[in-house]
Backbone as CSV, one residue per row, in Angstrom:
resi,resn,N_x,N_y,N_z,CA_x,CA_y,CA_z,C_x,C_y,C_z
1,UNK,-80.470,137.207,-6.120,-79.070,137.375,-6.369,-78.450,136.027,-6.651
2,UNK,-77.614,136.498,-7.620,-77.306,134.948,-7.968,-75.927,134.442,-7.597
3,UNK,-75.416,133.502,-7.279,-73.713,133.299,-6.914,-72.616,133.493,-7.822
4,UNK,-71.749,133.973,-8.049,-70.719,133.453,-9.080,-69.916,132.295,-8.864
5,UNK,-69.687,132.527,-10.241,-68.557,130.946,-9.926,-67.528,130.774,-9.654
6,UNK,-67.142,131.783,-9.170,-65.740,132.262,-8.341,-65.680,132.158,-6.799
7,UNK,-67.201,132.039,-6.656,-67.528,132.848,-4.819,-67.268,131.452,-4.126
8,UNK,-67.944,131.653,-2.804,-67.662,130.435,-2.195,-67.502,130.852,-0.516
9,UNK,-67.264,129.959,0.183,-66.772,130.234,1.534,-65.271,130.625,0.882
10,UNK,-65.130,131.358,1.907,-63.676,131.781,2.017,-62.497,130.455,2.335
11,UNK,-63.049,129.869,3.265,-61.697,129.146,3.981,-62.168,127.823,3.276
12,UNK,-62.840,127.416,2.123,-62.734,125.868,1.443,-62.029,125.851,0.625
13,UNK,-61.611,126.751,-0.452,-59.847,126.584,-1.412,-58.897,126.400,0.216
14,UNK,-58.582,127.101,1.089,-57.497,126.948,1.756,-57.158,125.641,1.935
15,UNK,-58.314,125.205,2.740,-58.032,124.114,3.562,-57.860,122.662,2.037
16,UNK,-58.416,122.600,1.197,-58.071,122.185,-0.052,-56.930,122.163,-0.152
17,UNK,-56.105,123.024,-0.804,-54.520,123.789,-0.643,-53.875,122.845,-0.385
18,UNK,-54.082,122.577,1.587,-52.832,122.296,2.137,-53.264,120.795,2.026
19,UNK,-54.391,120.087,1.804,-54.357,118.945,1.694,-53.263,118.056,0.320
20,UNK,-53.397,119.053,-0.241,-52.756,119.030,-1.516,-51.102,118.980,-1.813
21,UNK,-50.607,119.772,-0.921,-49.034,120.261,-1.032,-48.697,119.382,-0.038
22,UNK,-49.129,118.027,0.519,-48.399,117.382,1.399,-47.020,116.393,0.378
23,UNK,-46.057,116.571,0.770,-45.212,116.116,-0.334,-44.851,114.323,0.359
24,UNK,-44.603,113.972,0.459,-43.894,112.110,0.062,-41.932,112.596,-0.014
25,UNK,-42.104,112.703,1.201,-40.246,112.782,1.518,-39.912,111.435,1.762
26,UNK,-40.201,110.145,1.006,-39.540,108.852,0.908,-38.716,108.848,-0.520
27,UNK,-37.477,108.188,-0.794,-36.771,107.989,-2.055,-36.974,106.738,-1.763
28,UNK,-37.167,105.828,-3.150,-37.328,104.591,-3.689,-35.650,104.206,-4.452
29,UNK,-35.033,103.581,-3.263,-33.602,103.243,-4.013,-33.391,101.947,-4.682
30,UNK,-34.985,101.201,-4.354,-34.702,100.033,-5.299,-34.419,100.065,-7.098
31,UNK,-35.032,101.116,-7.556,-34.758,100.946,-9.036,-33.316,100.954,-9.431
32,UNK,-32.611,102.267,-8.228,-31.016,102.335,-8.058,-30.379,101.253,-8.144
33,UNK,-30.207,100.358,-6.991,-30.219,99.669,-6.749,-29.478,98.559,-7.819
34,UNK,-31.116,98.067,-8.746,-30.619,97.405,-9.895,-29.952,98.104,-10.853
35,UNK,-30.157,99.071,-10.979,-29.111,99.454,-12.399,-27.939,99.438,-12.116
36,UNK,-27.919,99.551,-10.496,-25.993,99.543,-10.202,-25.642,97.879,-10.446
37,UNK,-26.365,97.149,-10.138,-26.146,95.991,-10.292,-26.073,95.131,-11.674
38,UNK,-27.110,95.835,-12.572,-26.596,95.245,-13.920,-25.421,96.075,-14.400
39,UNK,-25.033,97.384,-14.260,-24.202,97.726,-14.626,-22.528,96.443,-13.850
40,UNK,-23.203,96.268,-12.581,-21.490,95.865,-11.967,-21.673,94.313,-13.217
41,UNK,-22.589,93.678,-13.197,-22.681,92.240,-14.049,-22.163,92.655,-15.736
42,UNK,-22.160,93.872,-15.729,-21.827,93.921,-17.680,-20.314,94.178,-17.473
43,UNK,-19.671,95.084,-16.681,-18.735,95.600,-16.520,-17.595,94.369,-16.211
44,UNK,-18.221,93.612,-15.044,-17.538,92.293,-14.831,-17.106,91.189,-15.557
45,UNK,-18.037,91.299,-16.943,-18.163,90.069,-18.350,-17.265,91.452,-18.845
46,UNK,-17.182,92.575,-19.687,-16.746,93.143,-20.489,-15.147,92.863,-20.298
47,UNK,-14.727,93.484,-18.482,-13.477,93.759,-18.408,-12.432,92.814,-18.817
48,UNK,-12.286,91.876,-18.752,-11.330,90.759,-19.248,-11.537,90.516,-20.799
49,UNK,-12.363,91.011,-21.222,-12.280,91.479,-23.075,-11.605,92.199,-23.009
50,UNK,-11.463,93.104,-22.687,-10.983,94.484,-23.182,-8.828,94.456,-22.944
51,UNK,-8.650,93.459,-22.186,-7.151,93.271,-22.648,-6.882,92.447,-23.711
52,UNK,-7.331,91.532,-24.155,-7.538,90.758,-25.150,-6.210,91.120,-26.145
53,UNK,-6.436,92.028,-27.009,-5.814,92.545,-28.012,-5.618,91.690,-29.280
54,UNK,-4.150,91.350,-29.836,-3.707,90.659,-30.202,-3.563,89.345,-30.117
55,UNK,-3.595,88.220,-29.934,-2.972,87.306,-29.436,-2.051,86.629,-29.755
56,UNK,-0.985,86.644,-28.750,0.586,86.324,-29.047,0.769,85.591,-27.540
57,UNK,1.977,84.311,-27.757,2.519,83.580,-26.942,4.119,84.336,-26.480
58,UNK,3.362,85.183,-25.451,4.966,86.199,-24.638,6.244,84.930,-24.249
59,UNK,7.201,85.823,-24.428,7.849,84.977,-23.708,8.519,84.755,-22.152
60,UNK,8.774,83.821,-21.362,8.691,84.337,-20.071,10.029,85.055,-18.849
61,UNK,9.803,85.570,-18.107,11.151,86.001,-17.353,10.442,86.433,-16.252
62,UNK,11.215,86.839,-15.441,11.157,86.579,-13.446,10.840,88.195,-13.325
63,UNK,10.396,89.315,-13.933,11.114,90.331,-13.482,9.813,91.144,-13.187
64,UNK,9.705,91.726,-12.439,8.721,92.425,-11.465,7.689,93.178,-13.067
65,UNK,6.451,93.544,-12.539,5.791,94.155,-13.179,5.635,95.611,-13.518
66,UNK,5.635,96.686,-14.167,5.350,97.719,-14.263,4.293,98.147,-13.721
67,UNK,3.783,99.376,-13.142,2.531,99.966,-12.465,2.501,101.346,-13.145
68,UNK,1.178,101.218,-14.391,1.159,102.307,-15.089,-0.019,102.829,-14.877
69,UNK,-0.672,104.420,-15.064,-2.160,104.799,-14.406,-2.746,104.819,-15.813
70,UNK,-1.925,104.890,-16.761,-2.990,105.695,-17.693,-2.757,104.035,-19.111
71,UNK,-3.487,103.714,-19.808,-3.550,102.679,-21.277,-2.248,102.869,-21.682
72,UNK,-1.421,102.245,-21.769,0.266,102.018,-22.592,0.069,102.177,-23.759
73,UNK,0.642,102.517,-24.894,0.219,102.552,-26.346,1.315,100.941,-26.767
74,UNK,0.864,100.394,-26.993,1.150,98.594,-27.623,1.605,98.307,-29.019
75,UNK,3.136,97.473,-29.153,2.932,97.703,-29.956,3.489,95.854,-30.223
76,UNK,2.747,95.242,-31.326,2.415,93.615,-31.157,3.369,93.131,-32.479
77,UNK,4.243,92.187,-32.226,4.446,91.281,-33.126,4.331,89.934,-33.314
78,UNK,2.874,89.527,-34.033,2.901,88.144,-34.187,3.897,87.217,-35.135
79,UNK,2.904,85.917,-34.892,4.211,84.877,-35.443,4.070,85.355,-36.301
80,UNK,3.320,85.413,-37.443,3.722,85.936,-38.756,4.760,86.988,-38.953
81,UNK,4.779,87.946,-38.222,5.946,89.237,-38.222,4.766,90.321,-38.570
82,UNK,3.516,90.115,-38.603,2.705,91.099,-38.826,2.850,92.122,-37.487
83,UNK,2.836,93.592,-37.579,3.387,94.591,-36.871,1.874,95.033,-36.573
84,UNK,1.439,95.172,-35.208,-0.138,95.739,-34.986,0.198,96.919,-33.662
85,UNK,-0.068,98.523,-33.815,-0.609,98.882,-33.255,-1.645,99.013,-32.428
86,UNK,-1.666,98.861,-31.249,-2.668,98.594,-30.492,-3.181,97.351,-31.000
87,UNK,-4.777,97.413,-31.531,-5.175,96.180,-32.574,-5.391,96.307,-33.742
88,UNK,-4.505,97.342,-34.419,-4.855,97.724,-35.790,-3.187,97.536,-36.442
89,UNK,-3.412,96.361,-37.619,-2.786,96.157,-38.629,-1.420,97.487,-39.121
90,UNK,0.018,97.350,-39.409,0.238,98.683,-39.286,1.666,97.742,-40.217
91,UNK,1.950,98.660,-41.086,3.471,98.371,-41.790,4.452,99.586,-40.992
92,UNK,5.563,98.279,-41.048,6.496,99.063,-40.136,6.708,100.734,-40.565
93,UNK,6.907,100.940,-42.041,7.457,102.146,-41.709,6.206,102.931,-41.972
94,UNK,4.871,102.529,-41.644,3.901,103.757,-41.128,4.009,104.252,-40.028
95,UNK,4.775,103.322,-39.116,4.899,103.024,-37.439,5.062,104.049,-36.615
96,UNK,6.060,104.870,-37.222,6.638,106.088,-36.044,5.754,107.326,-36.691
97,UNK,5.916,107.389,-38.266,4.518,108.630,-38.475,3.283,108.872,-37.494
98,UNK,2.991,107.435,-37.083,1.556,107.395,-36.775,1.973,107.583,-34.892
99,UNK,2.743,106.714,-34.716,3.376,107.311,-33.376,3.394,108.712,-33.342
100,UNK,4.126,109.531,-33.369,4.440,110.813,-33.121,3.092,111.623,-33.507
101,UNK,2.105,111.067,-34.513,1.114,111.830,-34.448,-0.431,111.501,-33.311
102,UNK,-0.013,110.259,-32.865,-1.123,109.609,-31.311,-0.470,110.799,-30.487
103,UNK,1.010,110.378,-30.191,1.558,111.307,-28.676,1.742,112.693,-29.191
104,UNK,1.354,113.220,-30.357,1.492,114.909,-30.743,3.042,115.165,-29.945
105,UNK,4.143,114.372,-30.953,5.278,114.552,-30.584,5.753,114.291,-29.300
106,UNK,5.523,113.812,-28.452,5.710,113.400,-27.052,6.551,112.101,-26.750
107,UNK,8.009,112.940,-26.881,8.857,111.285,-27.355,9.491,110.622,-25.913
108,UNK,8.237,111.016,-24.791,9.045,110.465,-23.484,7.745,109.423,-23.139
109,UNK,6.933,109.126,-24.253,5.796,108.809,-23.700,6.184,106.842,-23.596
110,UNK,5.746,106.497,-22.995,5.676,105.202,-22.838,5.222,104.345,-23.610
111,UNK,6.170,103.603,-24.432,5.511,102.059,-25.668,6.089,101.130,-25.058
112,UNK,5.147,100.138,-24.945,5.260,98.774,-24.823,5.738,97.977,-26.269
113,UNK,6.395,97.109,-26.758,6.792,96.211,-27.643,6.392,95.026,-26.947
114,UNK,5.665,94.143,-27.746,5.055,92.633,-27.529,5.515,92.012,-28.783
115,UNK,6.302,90.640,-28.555,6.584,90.249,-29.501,6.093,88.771,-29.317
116,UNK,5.710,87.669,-30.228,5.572,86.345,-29.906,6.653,85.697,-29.897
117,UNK,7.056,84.552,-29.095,7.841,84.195,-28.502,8.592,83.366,-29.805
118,UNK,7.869,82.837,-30.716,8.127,82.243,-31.742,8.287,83.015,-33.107
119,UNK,8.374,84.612,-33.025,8.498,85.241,-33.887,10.035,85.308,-34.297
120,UNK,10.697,86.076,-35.730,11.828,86.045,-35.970,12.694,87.145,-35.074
121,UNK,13.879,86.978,-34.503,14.389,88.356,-33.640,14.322,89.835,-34.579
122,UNK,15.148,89.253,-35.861,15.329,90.145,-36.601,13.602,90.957,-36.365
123,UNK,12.368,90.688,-36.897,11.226,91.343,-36.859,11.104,92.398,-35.616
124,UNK,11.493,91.894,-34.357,11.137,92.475,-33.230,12.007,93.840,-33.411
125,UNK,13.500,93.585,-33.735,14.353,94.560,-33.677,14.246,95.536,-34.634
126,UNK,13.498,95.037,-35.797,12.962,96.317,-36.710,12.558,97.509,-36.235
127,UNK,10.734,97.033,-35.337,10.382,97.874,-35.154,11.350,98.586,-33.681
128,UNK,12.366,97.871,-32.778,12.390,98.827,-31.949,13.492,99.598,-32.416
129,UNK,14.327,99.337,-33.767,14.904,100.049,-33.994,14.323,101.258,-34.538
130,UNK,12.897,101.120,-35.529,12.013,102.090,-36.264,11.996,103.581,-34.812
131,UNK,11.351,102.572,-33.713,11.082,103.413,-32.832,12.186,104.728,-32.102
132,UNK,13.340,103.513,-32.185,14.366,104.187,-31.502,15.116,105.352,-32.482
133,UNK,14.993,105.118,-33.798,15.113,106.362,-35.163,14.207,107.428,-35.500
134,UNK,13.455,107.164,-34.411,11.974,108.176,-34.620,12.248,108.965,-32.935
135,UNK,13.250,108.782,-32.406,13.174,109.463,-31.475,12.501,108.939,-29.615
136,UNK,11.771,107.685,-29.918,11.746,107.448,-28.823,11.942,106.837,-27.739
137,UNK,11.891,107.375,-26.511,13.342,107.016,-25.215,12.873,105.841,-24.811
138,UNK,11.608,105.638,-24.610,10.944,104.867,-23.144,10.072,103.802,-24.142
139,UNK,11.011,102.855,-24.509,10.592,101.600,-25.445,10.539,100.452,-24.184
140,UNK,9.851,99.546,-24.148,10.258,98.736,-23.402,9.494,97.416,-23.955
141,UNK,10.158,96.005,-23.492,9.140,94.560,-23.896,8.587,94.134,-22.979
142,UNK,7.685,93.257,-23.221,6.456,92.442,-22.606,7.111,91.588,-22.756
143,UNK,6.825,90.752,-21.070,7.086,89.228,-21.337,5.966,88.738,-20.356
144,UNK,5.889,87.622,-20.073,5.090,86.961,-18.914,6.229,86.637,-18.295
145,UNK,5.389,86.805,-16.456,6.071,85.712,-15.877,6.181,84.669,-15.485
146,UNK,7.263,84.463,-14.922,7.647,83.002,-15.570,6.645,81.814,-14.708
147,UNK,6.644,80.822,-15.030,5.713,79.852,-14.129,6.197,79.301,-12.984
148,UNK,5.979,78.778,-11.820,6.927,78.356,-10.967,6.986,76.834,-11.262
149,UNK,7.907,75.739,-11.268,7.857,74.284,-11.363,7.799,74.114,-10.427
């Protein structure tokens, strides 16, 4: 009689089995670890880019800061009198079209006006007049504050 190749003692798959299904309940948090850490090192170099914007010389005054949760929509006048949305190039009277179509008509929404300190008044008052003919309430300017002597 010959064996098959199926047969066997009974209890040698078992005991096989359980040698097998022993699992490794340790987590390895070092790989974690670093990725949280290059992430905090990119995040730390990025963040102070990312206000950047424009660059314009504000002008200065004493007066407390605003505390906003959500990105202000910006709106920049350099020395030249060039008019920049956020950081994109913009002629005044594209200004409020393109406004009212960011806030999908939302004329309580919050704009910042940045103007350079050395820019013409007349320029600044364009656009907040553009703004204020387009309907919206909550215009306000950027300045720095002031330095102490």
């Amino acid at each position: 009689m010959g064996m098959s190749g199926g047969g066997g003692a009974p209890g040698a798959h078992g005991a096989r089995r359980r040698r097998r299904t022993a699992v490794m309940a340790e987590i390895n948090v070092t790989p974690m670890v670093d990725v949280m850490l290059v992430l905090l090192i990119i995040f730390m170099v990025s963040a102070p880019l990312l206000t950047v914007g424009v660059p314009i010389d504000l002008p200065q005054t004493s007066a407390n800061p605003l505390n906003e949760e959500k990105e202000p929509l910006t709106i920049t006048v350099n020395t030249e009198g060039k008019v920049f949305l956020q950081e994109t190039q913009i002629e005044v009277d594209e200004l409020a079209p393109r406004l009212i179509a960011i806030t999908n008509s939302g004329y309580d929404e919050r704009i910042y006006v940045r103007g350079d300190r050395n820019v013409n008044y007349g320029a600044v008052m364009k656009v907040m007049g553009s703004l204020s003919a387009a309907g919206f309430k909550r215009v306000a300017l950027v300045t720095e504050l002031e330095q102490g002597s």
